[in-house]
N, C-alpha and C positions, 0 to 999 in steps of 0.2 A: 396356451398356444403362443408359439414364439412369435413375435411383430417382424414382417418382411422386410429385410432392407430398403432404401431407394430405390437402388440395383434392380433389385429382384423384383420388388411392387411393377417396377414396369415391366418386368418379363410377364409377371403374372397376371396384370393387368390390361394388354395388348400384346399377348401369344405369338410368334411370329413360327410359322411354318407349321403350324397344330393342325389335322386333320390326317388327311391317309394318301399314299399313292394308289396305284394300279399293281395290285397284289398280280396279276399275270403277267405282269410285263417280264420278261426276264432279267431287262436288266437294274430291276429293282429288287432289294435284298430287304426283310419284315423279320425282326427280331422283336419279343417280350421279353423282359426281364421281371422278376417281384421280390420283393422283402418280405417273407412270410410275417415277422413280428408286424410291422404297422401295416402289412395288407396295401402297401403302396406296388402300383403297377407302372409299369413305362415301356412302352410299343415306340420302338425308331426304326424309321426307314428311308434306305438311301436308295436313290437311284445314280449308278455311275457306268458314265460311257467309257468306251473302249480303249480308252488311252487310262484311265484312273480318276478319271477325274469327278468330282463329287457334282451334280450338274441339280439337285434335288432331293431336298430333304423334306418329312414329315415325323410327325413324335404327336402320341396321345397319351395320357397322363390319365391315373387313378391314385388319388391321395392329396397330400396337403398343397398349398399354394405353393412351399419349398422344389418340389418335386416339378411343377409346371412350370415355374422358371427357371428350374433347372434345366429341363426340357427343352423350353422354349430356346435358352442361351445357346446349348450346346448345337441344333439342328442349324441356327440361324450362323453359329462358328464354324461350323462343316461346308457351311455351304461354296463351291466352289476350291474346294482346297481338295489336293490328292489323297487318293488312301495312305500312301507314305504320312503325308504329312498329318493325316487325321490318325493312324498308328501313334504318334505323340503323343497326346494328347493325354492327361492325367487328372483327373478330380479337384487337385490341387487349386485348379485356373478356374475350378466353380467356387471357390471354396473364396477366393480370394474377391475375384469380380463380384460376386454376389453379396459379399460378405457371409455366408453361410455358417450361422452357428453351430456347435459343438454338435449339439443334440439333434439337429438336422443331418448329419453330417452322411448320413445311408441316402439321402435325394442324390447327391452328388457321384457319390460312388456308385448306387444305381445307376447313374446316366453312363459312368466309364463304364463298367460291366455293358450296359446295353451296348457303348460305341464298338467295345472287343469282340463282342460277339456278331454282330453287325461286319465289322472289318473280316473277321474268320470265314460265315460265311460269301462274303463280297469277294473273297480270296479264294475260297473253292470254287464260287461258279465259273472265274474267269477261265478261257482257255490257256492251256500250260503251256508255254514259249516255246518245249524241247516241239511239241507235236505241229507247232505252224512253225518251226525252222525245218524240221522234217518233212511236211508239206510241202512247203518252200521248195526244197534240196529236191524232191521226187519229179517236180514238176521241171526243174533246171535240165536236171539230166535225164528226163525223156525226153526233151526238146532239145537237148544238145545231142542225144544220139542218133536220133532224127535227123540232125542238120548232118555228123559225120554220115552217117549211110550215105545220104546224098552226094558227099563232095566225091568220093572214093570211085 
């Protein structure tokens, strides 16, 4: 077994955002991802309000300590930052913060896969901009044809 970084020992050693949200909530999005070979699992879930914004996170972890602070880093780096800017985001910045070795290197990548998937669907539940500018546009001009009727 590979020895944890510093880095990581404390991810793995005091978890930060480990547990679950409220899987009903809407606007909370629950992604699993797994690594068939080592049977590592990783559950991330965000909750983001209506502007984008990443307002809370949770991540549970089945596997090696690599994978829990991998976990741990990434929920605790989301937090508060947009889905744009959490789209960024690449394995790389576990890989390096963490120090993550070689052979670990599927914790890491698991954690992007889970954020990608995570972000896809964060990105379809939101509603689509053409149909509240359309909204918008319906409500403008029956209340302005309302006011013409009137003035005439």
């Amino acid at each position: 077994m590979q020895p944890l970084s510093t880095a990581a020992r404390t991810y793995f050693e005091q978890p930060r955002h480990g547990g679950a949200l409220d899987t009903a909530a809407p606007d909370v999005v629950t992604v699993r991802v797994d690594e068939p070979v080592s049977g590592a699992i990783l559950q991330v879930q965000l909750k983001v309000d209506a502007m984008g914004l990443i307002v809370a996170t949770r991540f549970k972890a089945y596997g090696c300590g690599w994978l829990i602070a991998c976990g741990a880093w990434l929920t605790e780096w989301l937090q508060g930052r947009t889905l744009a800017e959490a789209a960024r985001f690449r394995h790389h910045e576990l890989v390096e913060t963490l120090d993550v070795p070689p052979e670990k290197l599927y914790c890491a990548v698991l954690a992007e896969t889970a954020l990608q998937a995570a972000l896809l669907r964060a990105d379809a539940a939101k509603p689509t901009a053409p149909a509240a500018i359309q909204s918008d546009q319906c409500q403008s001009s029956s209340s302005g044809d309302s006011y013409d009727h009137h003035s005439h």
